[in-house]
LUMDRENFI-38697 format. One record per residue (C-alpha): residue in one letter; x, y, z. Coordinates in Angstrom, 2 decimals. Layout:
BEGIN
titi->A | east->X | north->Y | up->Z
...
! end
This chain:
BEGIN
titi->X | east->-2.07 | north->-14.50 | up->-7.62
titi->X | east->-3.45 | north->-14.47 | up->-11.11
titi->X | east->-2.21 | north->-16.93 | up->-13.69
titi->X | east->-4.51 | north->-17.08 | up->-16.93
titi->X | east->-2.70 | north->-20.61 | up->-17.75
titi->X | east->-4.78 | north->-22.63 | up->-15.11
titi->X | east->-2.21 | north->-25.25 | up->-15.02
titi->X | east->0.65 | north->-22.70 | up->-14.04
titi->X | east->-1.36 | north->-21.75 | up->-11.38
titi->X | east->-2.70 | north->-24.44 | up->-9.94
titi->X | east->1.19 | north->-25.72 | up->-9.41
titi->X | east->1.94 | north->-22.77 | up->-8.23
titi->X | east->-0.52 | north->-22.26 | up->-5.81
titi->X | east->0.14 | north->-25.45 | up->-4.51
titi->X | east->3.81 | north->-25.37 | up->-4.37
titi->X | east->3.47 | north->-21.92 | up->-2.40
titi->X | east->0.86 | north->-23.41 | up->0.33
titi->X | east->3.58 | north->-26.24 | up->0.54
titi->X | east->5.80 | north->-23.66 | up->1.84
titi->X | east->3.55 | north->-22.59 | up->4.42
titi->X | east->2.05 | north->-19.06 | up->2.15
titi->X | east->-1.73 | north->-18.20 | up->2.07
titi->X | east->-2.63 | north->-18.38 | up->-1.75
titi->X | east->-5.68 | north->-16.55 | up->-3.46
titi->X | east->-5.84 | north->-17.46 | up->-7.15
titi->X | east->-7.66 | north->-15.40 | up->-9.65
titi->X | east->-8.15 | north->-16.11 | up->-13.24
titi->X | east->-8.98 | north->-12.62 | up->-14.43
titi->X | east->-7.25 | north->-8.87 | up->-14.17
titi->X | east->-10.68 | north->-7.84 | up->-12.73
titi->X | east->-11.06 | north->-10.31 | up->-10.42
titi->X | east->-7.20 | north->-9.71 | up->-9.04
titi->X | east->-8.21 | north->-5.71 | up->-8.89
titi->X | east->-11.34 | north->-6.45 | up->-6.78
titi->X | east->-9.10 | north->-8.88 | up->-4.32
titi->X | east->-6.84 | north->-6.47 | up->-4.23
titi->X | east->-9.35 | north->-3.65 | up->-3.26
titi->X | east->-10.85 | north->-6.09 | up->-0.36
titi->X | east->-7.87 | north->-7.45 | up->1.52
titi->X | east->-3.97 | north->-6.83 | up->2.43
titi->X | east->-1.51 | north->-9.29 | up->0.89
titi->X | east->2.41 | north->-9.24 | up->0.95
titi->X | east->2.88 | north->-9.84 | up->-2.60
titi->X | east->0.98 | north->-10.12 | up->-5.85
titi->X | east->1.94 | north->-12.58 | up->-8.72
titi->X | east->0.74 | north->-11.71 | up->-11.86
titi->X | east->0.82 | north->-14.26 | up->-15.10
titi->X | east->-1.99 | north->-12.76 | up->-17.47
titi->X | east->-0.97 | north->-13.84 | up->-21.24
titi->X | east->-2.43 | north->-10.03 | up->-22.33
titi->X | east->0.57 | north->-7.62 | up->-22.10
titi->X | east->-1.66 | north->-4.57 | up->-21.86
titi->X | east->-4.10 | north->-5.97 | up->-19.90
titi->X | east->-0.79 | north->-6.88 | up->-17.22
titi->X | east->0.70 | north->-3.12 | up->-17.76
titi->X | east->-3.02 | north->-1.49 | up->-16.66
titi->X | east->-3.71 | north->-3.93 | up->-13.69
titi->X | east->-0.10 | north->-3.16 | up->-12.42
titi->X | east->-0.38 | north->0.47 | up->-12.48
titi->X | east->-3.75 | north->-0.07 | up->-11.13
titi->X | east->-2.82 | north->-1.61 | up->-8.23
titi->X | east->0.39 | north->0.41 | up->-7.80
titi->X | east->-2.23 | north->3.76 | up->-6.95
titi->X | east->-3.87 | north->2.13 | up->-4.54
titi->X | east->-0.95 | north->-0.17 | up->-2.58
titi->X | east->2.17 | north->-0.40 | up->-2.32
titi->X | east->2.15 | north->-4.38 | up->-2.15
titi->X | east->5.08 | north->-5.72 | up->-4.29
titi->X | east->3.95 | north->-6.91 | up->-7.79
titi->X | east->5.93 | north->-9.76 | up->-9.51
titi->X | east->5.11 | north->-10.15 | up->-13.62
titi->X | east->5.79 | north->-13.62 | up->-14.64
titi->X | east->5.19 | north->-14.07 | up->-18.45
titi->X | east->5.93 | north->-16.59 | up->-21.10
titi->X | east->8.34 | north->-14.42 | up->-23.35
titi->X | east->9.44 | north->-10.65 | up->-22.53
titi->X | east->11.28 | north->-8.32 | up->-24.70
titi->X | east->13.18 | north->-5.26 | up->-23.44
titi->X | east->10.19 | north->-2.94 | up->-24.29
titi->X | east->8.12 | north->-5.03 | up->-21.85
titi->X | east->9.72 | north->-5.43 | up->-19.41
titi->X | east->10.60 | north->-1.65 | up->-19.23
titi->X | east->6.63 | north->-0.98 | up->-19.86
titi->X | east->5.76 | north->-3.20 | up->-16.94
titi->X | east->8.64 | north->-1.66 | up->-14.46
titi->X | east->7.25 | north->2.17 | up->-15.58
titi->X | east->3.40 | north->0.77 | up->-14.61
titi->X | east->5.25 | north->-0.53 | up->-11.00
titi->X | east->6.34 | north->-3.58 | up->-11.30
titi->X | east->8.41 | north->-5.14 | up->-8.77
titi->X | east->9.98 | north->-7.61 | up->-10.89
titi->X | east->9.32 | north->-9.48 | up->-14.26
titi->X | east->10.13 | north->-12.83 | up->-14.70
titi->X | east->10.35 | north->-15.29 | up->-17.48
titi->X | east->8.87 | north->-19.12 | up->-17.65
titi->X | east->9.35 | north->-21.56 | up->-17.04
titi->X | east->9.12 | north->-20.46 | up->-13.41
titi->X | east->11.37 | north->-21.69 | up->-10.81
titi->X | east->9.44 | north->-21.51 | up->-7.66
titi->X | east->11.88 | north->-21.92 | up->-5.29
titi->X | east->13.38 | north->-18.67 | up->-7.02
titi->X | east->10.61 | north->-16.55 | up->-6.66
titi->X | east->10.49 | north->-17.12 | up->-3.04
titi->X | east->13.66 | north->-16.02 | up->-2.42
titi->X | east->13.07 | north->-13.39 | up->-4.31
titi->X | east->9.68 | north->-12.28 | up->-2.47
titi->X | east->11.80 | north->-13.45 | up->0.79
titi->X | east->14.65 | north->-10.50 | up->0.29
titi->X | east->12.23 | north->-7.87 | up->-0.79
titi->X | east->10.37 | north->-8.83 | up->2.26
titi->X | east->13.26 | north->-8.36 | up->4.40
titi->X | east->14.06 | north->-5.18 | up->2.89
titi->X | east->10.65 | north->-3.66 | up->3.28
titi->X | east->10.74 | north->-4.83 | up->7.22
titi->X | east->14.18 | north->-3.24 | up->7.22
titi->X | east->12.82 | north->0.09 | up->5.23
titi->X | east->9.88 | north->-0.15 | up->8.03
titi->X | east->11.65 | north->0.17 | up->11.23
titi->X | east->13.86 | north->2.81 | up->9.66
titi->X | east->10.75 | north->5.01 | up->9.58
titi->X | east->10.27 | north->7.91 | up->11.89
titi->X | east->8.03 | north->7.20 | up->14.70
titi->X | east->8.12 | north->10.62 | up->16.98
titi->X | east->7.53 | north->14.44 | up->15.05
titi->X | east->8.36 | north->17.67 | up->15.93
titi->X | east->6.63 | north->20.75 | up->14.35
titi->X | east->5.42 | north->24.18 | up->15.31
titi->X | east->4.07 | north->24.33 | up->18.36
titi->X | east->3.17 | north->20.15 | up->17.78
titi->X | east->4.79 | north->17.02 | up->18.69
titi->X | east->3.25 | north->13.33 | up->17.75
titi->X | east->4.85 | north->10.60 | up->19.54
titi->X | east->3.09 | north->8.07 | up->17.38
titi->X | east->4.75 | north->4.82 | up->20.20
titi->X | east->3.01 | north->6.28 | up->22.93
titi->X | east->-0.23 | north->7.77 | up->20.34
titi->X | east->0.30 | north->10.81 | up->22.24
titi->X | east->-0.47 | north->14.23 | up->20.51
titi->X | east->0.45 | north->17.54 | up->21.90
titi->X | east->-0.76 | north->20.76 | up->19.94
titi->X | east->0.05 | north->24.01 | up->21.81
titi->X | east->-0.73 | north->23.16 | up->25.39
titi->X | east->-3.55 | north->20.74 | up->24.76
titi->X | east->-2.43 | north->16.71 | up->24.83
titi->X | east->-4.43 | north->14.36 | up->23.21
titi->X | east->-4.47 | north->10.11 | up->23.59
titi->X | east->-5.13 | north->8.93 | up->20.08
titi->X | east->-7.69 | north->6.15 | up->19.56
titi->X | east->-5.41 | north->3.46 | up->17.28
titi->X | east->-7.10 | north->4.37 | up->13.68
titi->X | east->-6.22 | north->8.25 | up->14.42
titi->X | east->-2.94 | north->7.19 | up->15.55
titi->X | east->-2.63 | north->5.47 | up->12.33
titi->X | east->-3.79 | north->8.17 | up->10.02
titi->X | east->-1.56 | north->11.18 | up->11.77
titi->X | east->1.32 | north->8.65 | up->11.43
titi->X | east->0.74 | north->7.83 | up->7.45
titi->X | east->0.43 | north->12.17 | up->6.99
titi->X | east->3.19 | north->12.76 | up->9.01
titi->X | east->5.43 | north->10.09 | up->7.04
titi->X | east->4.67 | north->11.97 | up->4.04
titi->X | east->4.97 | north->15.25 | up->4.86
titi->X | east->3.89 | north->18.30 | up->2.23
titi->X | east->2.77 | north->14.99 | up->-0.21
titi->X | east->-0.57 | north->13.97 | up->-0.92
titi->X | east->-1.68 | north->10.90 | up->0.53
titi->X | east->-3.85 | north->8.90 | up->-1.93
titi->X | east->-7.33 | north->7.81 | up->0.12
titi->X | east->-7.42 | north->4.24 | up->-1.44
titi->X | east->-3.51 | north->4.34 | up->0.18
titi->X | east->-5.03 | north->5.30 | up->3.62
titi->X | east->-7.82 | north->2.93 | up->3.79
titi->X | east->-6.30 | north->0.23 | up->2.69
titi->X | east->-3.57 | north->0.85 | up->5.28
titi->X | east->-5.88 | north->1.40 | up->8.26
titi->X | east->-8.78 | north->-0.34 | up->7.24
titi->X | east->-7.65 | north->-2.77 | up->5.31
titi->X | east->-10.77 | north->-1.86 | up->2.64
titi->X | east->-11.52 | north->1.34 | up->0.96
titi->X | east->-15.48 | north->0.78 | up->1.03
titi->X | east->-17.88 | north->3.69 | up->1.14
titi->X | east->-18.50 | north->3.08 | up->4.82
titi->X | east->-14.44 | north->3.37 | up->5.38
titi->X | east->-14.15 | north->6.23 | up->3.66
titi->X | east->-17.00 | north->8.11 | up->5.27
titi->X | east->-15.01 | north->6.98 | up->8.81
titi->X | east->-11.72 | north->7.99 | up->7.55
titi->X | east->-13.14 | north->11.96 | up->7.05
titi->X | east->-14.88 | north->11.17 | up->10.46
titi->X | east->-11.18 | north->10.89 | up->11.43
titi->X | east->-10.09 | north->13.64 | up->9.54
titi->X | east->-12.09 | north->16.36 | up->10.88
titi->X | east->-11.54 | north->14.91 | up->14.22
titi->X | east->-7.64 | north->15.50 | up->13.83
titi->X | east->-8.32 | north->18.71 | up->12.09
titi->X | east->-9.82 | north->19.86 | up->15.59
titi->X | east->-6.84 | north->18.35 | up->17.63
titi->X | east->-4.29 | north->19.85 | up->15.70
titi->X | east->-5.32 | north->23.13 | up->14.01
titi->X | east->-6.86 | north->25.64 | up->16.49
titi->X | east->-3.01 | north->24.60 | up->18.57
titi->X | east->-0.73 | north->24.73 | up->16.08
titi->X | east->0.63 | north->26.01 | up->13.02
titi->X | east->-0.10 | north->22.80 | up->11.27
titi->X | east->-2.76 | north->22.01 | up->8.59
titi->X | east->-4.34 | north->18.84 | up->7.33
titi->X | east->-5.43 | north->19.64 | up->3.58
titi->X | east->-8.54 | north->17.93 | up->2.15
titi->X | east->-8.06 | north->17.35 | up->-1.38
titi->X | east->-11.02 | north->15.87 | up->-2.60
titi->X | east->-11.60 | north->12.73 | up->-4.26
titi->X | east->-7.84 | north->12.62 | up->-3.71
titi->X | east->-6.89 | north->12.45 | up->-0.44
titi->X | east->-4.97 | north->14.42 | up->1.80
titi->X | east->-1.55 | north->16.21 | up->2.66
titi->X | east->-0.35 | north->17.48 | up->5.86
titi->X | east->1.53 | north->21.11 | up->5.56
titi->X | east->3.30 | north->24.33 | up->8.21
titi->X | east->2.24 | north->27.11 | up->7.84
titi->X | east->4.58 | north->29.82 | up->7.59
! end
């Protein structure tokens, strides 16, 4: 949560641990980024006063999560608000905030996202491949391999979003819950070993794009 009117926040915070929520505060965009680069959360509240400085941080952090992001800001026009929802906003709200409202709001959206969640594949069938990712069970050709719980993890994220590019901030944070330099040297560790399972057994590819991340494709 970042709220530059420390008053605002303050209540806030303390109406929201009332209600039985974990509450980091921040009082700066940067500060919010680098919390937001360090651990998971299941929502992000931002009340900067700087309108640019809110657009930037929310299309900042919508690259690298996909953690709803509410905006809640003293006055916003229609040009705003529409700024803030093309940077990723969630939802913009206007004070005086009504707690109570915004945790219904985070509430449905969270109920939604559960919903979204369980209505995502779990088992895939390609060439000469299957990935039961319940069981972490990979069979390529007539090799089977157990997946440790991180490659499980990966395969399942490239799998979900087949022929796409999968941002590596997006991976590590998912898996690793950081996206340090150590995690991301363990992530290609996990990579290549996947590459190995899969490739030689199969006609499907893992494609390293670098810097970028990576995107799981048939071959013809």
């Amino acid at each position: 949560m970042a709220i530059s009117d420390s008053n605002v926040g303050v209540v806030l915070g303390e109406y929201l641990r009332l209600k039985e929520l974990d509450v980091d505060s921040c009082n700066t965009a940067s500060e919010t980024f680098n919390a937001m680069t360090k651990n998971r959360y299941d929502f992000c509240v931002l009340g900067l006063d700087n309108q640019e400085e809110t657009v930037q941080l929310t299309s900042d952090i919508r690259l690298m999560s996909d953690t709803p992001v509410f905006v809640v800001q003293r006055e916003m026009d229609k040009d705003a608000q529409i700024a803030l929802y093309e940077a990723g906003a969630d939802d913009c709200l206007v004070q005086p905030l009504i707690p109570d409202l915004l945790i219904c709001k985070m509430k449905a959206m969270l109920k939604r996202w559960n919903d979204y969640e369980k209505s995502l594949p779990v088992v895939f069938d390609y060439p000469q491949m299957h990935f039961d990712s319940i069981t972490q069970t990979l069979q390529a050709g007539k090799e089977t391999f157990h997946l440790s719980t991180k490659e499980n993890s990966v395969l399942l994220l490239l799998c979900r979003n087949e022929n796409q590019l999968v941002d590596r901030t997006r991976i590590l944070k998912a898996v690793w819950l950081s996206d340090s330099y150590f995690n991301s040297r363990s992530l290609a560790v996990y990579i290549n070993r996947l590459k190995k399972y899969i490739e030689p057994n199969s006609r499907v590819r893992i494609i390293s794009m670098r810097t970028r991340g990576y995107k799981l494709l048939t071959c013809e």
